[in-house]
BAKEKE-729298 format. One line per field, with one value per residue: residue number from 1; x, y negated, z negated of N, C-alpha, C, CB in turn. Coordinates in steps of 0.1 Angstrom, whole numbers, plus 5000, padded with zeros to 4 digits. Each point is the difference from the previous one (the first is absolute). Glycine has a CB too. Layout:
BEGIN
k	c(NUM;...);
n.u	c(X;...);
n.v	c(Y;...);
n.w	c(Z;...);
ca.u	c(X;...);
ca.v	c(Y;...);
ca.w	c(Z;...);
c.u	c(X;...);
c.v	c(Y;...);
c.w	c(Z;...);
cb.u	c(X;...);
cb.v	c(Y;...);
cb.w	c(Z;...);
//
This chain:
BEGIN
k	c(1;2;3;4;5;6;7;8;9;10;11;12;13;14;15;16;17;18;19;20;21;22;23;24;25;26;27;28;29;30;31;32;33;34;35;36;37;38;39;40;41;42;43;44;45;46;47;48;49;50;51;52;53;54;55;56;57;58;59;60;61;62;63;64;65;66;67;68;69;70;71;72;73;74;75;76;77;78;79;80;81;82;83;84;85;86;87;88;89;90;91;92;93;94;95;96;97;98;99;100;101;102;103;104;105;106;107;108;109;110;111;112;113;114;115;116;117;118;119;120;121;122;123;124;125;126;127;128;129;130;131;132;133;134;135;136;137;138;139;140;141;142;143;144;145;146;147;148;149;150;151;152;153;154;155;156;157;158;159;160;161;162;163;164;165;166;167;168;169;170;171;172;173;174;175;176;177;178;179;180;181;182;183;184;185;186;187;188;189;190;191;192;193;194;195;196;197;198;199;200;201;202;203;204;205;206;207;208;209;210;211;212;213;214;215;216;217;218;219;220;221;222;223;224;225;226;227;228;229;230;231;232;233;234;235;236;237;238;239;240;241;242;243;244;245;246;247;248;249;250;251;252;253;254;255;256;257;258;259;260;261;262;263;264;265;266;267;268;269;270;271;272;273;274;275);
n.u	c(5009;5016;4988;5006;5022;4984;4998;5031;4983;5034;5020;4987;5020;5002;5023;4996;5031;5022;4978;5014;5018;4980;4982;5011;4984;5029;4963;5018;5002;4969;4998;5006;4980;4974;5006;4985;4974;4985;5011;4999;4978;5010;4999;4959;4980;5023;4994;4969;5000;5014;4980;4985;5006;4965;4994;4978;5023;4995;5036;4977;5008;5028;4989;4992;5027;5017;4989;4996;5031;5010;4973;4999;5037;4988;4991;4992;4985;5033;4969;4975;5005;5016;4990;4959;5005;4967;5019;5010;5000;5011;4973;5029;4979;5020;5020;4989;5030;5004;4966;4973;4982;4996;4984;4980;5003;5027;4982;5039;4985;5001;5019;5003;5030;4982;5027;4992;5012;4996;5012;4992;5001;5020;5009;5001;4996;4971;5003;5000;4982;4979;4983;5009;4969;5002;4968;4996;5019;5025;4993;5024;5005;5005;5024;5026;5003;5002;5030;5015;4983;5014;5029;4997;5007;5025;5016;4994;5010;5029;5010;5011;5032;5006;5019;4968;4999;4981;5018;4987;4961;4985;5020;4983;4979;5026;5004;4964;4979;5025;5001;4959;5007;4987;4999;5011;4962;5024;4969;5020;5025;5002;5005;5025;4972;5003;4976;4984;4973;5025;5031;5014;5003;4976;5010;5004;4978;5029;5034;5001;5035;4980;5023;5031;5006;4987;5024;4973;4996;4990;4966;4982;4971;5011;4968;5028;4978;5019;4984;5010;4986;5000;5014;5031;5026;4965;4982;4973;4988;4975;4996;5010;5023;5001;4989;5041;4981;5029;4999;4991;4970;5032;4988;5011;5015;5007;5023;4992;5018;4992;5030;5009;5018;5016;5020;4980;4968;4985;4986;4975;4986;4981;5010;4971;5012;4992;4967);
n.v	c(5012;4974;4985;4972;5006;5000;5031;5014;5015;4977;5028;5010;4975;5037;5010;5008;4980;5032;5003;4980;4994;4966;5013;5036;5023;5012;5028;5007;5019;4980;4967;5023;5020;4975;4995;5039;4992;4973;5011;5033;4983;4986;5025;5008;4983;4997;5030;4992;4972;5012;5017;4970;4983;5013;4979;4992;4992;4977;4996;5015;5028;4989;5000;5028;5018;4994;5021;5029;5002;4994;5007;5039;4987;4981;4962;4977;4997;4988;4987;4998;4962;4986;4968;5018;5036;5000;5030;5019;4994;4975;5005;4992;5006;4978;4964;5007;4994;5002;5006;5024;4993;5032;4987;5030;4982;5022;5017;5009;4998;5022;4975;5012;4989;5022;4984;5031;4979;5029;5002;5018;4969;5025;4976;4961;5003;4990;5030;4971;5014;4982;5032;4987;5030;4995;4998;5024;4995;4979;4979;5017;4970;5023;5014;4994;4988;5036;5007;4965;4999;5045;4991;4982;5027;5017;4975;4999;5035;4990;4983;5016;5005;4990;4976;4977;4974;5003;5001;5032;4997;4982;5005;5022;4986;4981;5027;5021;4982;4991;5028;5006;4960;5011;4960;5006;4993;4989;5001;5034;5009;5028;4991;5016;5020;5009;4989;4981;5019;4983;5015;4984;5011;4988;5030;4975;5018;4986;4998;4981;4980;5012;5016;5001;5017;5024;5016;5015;4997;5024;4982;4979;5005;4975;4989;5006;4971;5002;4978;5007;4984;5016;4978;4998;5018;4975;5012;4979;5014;5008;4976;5031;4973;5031;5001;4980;4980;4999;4966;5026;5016;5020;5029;4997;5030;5002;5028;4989;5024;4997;5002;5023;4976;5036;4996;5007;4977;4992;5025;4994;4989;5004;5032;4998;5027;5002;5004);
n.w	c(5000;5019;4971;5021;4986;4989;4991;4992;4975;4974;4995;4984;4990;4990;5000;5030;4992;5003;5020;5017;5032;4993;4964;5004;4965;5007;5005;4984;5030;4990;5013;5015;4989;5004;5036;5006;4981;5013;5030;4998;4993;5025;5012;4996;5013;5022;5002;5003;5016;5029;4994;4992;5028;5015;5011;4985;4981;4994;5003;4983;5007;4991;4972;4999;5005;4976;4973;4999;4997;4975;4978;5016;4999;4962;5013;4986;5031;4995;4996;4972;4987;5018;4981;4986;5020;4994;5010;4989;5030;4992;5010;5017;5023;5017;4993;4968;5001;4980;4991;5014;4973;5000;5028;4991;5025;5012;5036;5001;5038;5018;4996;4951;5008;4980;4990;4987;4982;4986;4973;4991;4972;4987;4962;5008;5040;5018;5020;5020;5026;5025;5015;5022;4995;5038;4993;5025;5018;4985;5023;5009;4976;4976;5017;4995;4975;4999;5017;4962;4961;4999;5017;4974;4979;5013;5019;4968;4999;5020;4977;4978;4996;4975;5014;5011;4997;4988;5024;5014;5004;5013;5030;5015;5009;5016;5019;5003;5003;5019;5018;4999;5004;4962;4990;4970;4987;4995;4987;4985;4991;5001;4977;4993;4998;4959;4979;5029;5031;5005;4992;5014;5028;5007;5021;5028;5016;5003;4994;4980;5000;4982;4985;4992;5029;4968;5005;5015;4968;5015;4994;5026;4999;5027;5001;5033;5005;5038;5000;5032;5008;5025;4990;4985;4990;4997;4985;5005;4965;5015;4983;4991;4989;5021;5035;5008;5023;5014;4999;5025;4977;5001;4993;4971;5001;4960;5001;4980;4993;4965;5013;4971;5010;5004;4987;5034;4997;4979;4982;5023;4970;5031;5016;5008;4998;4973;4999);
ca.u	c(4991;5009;4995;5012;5010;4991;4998;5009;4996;5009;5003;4998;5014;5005;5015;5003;5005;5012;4990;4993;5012;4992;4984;4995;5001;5007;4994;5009;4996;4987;4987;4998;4992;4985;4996;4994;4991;4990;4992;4992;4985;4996;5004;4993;4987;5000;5000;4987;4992;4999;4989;4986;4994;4990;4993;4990;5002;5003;5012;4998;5001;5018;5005;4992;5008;5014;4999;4996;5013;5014;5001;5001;5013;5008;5002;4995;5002;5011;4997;4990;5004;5016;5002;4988;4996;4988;5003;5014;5009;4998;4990;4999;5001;5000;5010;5006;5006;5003;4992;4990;4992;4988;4985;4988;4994;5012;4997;5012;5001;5012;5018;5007;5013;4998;5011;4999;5013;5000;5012;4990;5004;4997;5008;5006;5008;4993;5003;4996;5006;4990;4996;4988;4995;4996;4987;4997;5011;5007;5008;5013;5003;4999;5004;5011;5003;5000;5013;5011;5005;5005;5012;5008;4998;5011;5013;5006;5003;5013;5007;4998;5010;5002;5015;4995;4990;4983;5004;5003;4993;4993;5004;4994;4980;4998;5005;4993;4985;5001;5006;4987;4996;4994;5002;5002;4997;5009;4994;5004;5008;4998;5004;5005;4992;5006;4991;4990;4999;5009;5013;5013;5002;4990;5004;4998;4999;5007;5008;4995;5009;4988;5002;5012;5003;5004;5009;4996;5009;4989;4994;4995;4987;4994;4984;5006;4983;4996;4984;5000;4983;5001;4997;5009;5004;4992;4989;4997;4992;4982;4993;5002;5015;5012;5003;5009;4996;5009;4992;4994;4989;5008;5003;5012;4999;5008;5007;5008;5004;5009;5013;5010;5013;5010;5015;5004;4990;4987;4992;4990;4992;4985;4999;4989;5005;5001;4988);
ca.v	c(4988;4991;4989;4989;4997;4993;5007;5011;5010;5000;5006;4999;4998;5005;5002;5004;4993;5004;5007;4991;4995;4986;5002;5008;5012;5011;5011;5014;5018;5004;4991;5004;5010;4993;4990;5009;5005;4987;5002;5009;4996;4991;5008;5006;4993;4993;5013;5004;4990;5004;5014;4999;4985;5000;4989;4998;4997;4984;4997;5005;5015;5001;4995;5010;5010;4992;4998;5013;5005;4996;5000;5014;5009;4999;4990;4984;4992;4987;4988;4999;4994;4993;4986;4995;5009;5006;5013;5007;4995;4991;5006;4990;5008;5002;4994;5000;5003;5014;4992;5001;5002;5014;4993;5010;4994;5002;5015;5000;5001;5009;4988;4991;5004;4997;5000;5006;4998;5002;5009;5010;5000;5018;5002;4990;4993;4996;5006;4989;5000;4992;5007;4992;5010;4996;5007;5006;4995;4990;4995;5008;4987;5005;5009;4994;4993;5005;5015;4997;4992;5007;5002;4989;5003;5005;4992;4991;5013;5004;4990;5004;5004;4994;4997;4991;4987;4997;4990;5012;5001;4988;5000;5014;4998;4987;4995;5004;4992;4990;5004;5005;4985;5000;4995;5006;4989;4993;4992;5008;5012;5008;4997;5011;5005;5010;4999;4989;5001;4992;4994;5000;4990;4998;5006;4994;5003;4993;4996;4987;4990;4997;5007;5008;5008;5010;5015;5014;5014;5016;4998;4996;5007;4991;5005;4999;5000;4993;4998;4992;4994;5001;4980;4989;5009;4995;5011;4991;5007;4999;4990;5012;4996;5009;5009;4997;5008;4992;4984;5000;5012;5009;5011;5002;5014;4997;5016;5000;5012;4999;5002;5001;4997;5010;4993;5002;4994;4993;5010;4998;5006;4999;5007;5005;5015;5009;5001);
ca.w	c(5000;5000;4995;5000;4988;4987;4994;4998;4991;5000;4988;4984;4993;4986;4998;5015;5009;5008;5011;5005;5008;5008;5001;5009;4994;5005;4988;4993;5007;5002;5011;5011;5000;4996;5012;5012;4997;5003;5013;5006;5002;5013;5014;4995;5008;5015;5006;5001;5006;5016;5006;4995;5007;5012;5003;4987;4984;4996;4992;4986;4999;5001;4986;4990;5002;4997;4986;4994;5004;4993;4987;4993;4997;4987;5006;5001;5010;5000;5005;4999;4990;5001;5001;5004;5013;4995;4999;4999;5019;5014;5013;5010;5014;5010;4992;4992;4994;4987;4989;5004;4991;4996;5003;5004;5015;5006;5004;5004;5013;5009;5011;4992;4990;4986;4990;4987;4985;4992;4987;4989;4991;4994;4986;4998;5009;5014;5011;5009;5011;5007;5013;5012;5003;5007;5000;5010;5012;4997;5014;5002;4991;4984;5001;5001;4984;4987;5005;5004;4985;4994;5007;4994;4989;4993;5000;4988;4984;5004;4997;4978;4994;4992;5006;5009;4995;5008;5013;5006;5001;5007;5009;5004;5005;5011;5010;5006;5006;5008;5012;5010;5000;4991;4990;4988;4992;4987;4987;4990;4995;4993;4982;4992;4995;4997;4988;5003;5012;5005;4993;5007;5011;5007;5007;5012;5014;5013;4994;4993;4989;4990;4987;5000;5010;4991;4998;4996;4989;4998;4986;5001;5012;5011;5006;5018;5005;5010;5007;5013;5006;5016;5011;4991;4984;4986;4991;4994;4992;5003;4984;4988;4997;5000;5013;5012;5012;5008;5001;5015;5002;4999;4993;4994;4999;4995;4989;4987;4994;4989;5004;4989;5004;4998;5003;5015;5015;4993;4996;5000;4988;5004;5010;5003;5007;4991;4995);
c.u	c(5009;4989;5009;5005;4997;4995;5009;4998;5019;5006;4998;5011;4995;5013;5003;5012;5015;4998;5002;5013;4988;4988;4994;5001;5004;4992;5009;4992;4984;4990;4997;4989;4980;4994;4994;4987;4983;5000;4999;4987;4993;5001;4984;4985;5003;4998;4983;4991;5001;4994;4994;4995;4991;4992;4988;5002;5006;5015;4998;5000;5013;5007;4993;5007;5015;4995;4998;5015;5013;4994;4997;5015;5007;5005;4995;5002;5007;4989;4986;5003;5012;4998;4984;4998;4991;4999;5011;5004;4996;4993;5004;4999;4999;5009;5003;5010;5005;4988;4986;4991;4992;4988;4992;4992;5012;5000;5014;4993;5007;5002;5001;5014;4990;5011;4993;5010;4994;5010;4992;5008;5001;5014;5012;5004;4990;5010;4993;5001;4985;5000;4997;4993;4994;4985;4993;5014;5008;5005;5016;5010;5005;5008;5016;5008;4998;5012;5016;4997;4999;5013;5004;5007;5010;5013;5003;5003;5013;5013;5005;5004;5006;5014;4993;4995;4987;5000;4999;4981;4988;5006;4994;4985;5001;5001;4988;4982;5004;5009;4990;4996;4983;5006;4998;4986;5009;4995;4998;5013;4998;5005;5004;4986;5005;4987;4990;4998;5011;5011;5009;5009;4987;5007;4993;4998;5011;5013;5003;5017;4995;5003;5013;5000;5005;5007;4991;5008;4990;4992;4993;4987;4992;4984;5006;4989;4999;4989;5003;4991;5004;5005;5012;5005;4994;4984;4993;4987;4985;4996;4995;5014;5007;5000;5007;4991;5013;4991;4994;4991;5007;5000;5012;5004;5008;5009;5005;5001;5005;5011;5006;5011;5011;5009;5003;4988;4991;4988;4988;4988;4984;4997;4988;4999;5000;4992;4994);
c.v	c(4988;4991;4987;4998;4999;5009;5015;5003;4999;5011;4998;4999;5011;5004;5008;4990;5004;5009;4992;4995;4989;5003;5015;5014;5010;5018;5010;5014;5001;4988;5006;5013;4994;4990;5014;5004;4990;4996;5009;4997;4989;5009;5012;4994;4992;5009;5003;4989;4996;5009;4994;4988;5005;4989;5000;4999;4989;5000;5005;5014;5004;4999;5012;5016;5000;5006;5011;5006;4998;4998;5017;5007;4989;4983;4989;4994;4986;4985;4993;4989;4989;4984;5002;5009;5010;5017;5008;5005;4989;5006;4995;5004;4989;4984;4993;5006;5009;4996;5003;5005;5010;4994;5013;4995;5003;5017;4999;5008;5009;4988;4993;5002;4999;5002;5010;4999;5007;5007;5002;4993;5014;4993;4991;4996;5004;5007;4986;5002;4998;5014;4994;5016;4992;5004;5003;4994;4981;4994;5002;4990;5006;5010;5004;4993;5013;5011;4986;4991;5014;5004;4994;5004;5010;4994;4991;5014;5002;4991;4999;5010;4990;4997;4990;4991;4999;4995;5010;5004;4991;4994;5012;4999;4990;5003;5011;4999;4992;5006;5010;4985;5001;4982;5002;4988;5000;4992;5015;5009;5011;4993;5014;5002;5014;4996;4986;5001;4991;5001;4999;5010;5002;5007;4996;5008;4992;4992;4989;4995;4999;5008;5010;5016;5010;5012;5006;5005;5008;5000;4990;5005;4985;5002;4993;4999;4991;4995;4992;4997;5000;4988;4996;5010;4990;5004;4988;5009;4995;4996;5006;5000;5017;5009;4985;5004;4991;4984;4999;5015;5013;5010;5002;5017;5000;5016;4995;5011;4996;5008;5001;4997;5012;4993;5005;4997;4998;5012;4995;5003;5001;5007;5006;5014;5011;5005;5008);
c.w	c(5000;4994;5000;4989;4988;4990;4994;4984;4995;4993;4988;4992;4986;5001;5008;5006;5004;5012;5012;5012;5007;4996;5007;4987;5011;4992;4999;5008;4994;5002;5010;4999;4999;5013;5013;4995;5004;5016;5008;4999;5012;5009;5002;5007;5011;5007;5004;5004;5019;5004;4996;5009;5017;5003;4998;4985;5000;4992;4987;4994;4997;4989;4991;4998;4988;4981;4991;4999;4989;4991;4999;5001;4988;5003;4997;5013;4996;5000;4995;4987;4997;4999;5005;5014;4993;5005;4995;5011;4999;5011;5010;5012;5008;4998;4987;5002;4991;4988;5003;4987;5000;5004;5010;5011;5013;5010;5011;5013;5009;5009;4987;4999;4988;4994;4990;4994;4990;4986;4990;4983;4990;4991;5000;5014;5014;5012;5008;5015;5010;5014;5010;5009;5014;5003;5012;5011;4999;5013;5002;4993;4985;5004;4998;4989;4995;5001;4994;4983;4990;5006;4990;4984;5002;5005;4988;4989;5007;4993;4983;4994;4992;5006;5013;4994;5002;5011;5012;4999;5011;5015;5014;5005;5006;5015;5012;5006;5004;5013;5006;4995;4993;4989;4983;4994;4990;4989;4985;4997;4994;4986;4994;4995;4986;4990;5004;5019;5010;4990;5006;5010;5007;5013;5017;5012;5014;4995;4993;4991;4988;4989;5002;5007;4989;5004;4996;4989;5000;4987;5002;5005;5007;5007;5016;5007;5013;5003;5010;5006;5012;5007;4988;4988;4988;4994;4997;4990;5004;4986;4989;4991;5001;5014;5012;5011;5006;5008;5012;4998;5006;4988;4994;4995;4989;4997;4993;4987;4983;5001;4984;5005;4994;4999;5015;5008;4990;4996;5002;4989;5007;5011;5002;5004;4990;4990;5001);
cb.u	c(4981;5018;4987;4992;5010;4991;4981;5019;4973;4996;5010;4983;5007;4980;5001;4972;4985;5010;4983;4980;5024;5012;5000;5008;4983;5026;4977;5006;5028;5007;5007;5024;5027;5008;5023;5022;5021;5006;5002;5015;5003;5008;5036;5018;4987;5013;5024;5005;5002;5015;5004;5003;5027;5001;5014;4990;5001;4971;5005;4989;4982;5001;5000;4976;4989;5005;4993;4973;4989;5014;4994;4974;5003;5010;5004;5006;4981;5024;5015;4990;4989;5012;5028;5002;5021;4988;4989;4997;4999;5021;4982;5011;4988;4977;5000;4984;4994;5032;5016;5010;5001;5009;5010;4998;4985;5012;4966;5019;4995;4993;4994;4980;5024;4979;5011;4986;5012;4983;5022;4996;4993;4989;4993;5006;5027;4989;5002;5006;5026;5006;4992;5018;4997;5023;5000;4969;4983;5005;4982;4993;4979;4978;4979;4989;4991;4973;4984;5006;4987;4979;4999;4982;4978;4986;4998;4982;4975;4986;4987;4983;5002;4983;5018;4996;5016;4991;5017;5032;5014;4995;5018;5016;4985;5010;5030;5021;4984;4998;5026;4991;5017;4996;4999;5032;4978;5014;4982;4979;5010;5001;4980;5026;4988;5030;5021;5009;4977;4983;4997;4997;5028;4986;5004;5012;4974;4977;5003;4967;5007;4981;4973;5003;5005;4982;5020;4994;5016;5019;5016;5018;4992;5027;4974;5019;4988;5014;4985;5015;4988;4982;4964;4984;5026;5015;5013;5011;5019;4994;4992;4985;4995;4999;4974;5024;4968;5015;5016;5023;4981;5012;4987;4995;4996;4985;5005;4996;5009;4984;5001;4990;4991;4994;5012;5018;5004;5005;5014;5011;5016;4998;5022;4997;5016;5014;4999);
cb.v	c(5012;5005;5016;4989;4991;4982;4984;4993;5018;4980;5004;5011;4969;5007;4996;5008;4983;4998;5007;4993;5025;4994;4972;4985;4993;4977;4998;4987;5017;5020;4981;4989;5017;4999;4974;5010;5014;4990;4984;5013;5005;4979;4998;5005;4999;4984;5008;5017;4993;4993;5022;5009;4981;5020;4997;5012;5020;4994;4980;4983;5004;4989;4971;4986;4998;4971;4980;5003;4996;4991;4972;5003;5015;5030;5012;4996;5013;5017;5010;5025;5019;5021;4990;4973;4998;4974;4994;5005;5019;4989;5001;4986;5023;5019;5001;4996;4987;5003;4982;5002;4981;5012;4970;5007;4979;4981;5006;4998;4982;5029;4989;4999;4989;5005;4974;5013;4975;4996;4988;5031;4977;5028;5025;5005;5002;4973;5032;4989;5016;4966;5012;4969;5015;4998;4990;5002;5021;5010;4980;5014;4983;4994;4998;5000;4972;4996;5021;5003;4971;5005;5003;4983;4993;5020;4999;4972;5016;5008;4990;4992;5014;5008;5027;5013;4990;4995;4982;5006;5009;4995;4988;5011;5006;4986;4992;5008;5003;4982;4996;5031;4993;5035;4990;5011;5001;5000;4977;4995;4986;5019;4980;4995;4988;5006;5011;4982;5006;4985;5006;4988;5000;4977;5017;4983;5005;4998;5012;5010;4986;4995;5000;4985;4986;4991;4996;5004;4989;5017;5007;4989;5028;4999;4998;5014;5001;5009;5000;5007;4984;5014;4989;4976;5014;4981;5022;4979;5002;5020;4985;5016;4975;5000;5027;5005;5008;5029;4986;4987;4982;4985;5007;4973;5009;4975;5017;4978;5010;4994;4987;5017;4973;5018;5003;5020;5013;4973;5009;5002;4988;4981;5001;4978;4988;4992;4985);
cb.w	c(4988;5020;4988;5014;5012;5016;5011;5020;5013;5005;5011;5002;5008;4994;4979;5004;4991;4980;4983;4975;5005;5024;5002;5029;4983;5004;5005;4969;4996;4986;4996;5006;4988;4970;4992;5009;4983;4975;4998;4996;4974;4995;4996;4978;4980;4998;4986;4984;4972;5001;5000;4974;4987;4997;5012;5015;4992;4996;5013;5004;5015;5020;5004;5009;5029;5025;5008;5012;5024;5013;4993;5008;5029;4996;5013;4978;5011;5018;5019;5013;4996;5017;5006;4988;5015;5002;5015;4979;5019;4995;4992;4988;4997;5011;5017;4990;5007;5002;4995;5023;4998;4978;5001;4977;4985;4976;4997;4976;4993;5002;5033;4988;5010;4999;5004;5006;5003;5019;5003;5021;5008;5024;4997;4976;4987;4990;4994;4982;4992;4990;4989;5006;4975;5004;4981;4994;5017;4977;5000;5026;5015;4988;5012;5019;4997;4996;5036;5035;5003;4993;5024;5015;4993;4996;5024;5003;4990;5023;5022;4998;5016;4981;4994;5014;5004;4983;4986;4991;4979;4974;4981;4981;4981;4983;4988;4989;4989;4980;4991;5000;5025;5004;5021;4999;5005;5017;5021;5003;4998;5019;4995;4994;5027;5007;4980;4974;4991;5013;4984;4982;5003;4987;4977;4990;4988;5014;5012;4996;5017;5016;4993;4978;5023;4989;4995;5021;4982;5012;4987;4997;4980;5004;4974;5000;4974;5004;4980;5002;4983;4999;5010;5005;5009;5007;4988;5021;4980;5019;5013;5017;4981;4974;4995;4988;5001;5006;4987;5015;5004;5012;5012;4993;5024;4993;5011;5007;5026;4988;5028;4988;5002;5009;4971;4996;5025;5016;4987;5020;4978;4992;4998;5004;5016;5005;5001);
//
C-alpha cells in the first residue's frame, strides 16, 4: 500500500536501536520467520482473489472476501482503519491509481484493470503486497502495462542483495518502463515494512537525489511496488481524499511484493506460488 509522505507510518523508537541504521530495522531470524508467516497470508488471498474475481462483483465482495480470510488465518487487516481507510483492500480499476475505496456500488467489469492491495497483520508484523488483474478480455494496450509493470517488479527484486542500493533497484524499474514507453508514478513509493505498515526507507521506483541512496543489509524487508501508467506519470486525488487516479484518464497498473533482503539475494516473502 502507498500513502503520500505525510502519512508514513514511522519506526518504533525503543531499545532496538543497535538493530536499527538511519531508522531502517534490521529483523532477527525469528521476526523474519513471523514476517513469512504474515505475508504468506497476503499471497494467500490475493491468490484467491485472482480466481474469485469476475464480472458483476463489486470491490465490496473483494473486501469482504479479503477480510474474512485474513482474519480466519489468525491475521488482522493492515489496511482496514489505517489513517481512517475504510477497507481492508484497495480496489482500483482501470485509471485509478492507488487507494481505491471497497464500494458496493463499484461493479467490477470484463476489459477491467483491477489493482488489488493488501496486508495482513499477524503477532506484531504486517506482510504487504499488490496484484493487477486483468478482468475477462483485456485490450492488447492493458494487456501490455500489466505484462510490463510485473516485469518491472521483478527487474527491481533482482536487484536485492545486500552490499546493493536502493538506487539499483529503482534505476532497474526506471530503465525498464521507459524503454516499453510506459511511464513511472512518482507521486508514490514502496517503503520498508515490518512492525509498522509503512517504515524506513522509502523505496523509489525511479531514480532520484531527494533521498539518501541507502546500503542494502540482510535483514532488511522491503515492500517493492512499481506503478506505471499508460499516458502522464501524474495523479490527482478524488474528494474521497484518498482514491489516485491519473490526470489524462489513462490506465494504470501496479505489483508489489514483500522482499527480505539476504547476504547473497533476496527472498520473496509474498510469493504467491508458494500458496
Amino acid at each position: 500500500m502507498n500513502i503520500l509522505s505525510n502519512l508514513l507510518s514511522q519506526p518504533a523508537q525503543d531499545n532496538r536501536s543497535k538493530r536499527q541504521r538511519r531508522g531502517i530495522e534490521i529483523k532477527s531470524p525469528r521476526e523474519i520467520e513471523i514476517m513469512r508467516q504474515s505475508a504468506k497470508i497476503v499471497a494467500t488471498v490475493l491468490k484467491e482473489i485472482s480466481e474469485l474475481v469476475q464480472p458483476g462483483m463489486t470491490t465490496a465482495d473483494l473486501d469482504a472476501h479479503a477480510e474474512k480470510r485474513i482474519r480466519e488465518m489468525g491475521a488482522t487487516p493492515s489496511f482496514k482503519g489505517y489513517h481512517g481507510f475504510p477497507g481492508s483492500i484497495c480496489a482500483s480499476i482501470n485509471n485509478e491509481v492507488v487507494h481505491g475505496i471497497p464500494n458496493p456500488k463499484k461493479v467490477i467489469r470484463a476489459g477491467d484493470v483491477l489493482k488489488v492491495d493488501t496486508g495482513a497483520y499477524y503477532e506484531g508484523f504486517h506482510g504487504d503486497s499488490c496484484i493487477t488483474i486483468a478482468v475477462g478480455e483485456v485490450t492488447s494496450e492493458a494487456a501490455r502495462l500489466i505484462r510490463v509493470a510485473e516485469e518491472a517488479l521483478y527487474k527491481g527484486i533482482e536487484q536485492v542483495k545486500a552490499g546493493n542500493y536502493l538506487m539499483d533497484i529503482a534505476g532497474a524499474i526506471e530503465d525498464h518502463v521507459k524503454a516499453n514507453r510506459f511511464s513511472v508514478v512518482e507521486d508514490f513509493t514502496g517503503h520498508g515494512v515490518g512492525r509498522n505498515l509503512h517504515e524506513e526507507p522509502s523505496v523509489f521506483n525511479f531514480r532520484t537525489r531527494d533521498m539518501p541512496n541507502v546500503k542494502l543489509r540482510a535483514g532488511m524487508t522491503l515492500a517493492i511496488e512499481p506503478i506505471l501508467n499508460a499516458g502522464s506519470k501524474y495523479t490527482r486525488i478524488l474528494s474521497d481524499r484518498w482514491t489516485a487516479v491519473t490526470v489524462d484518464n489513462a490506465l494504470s497498473a501496479q505489483f508489489e511484493h514483500t522482499v527480505l533482503v539476504t547476504e547473497t539475494g533476496y527472498e520473496i516473502l509474498t510469493d504467491r506460488s508458494q500458496v
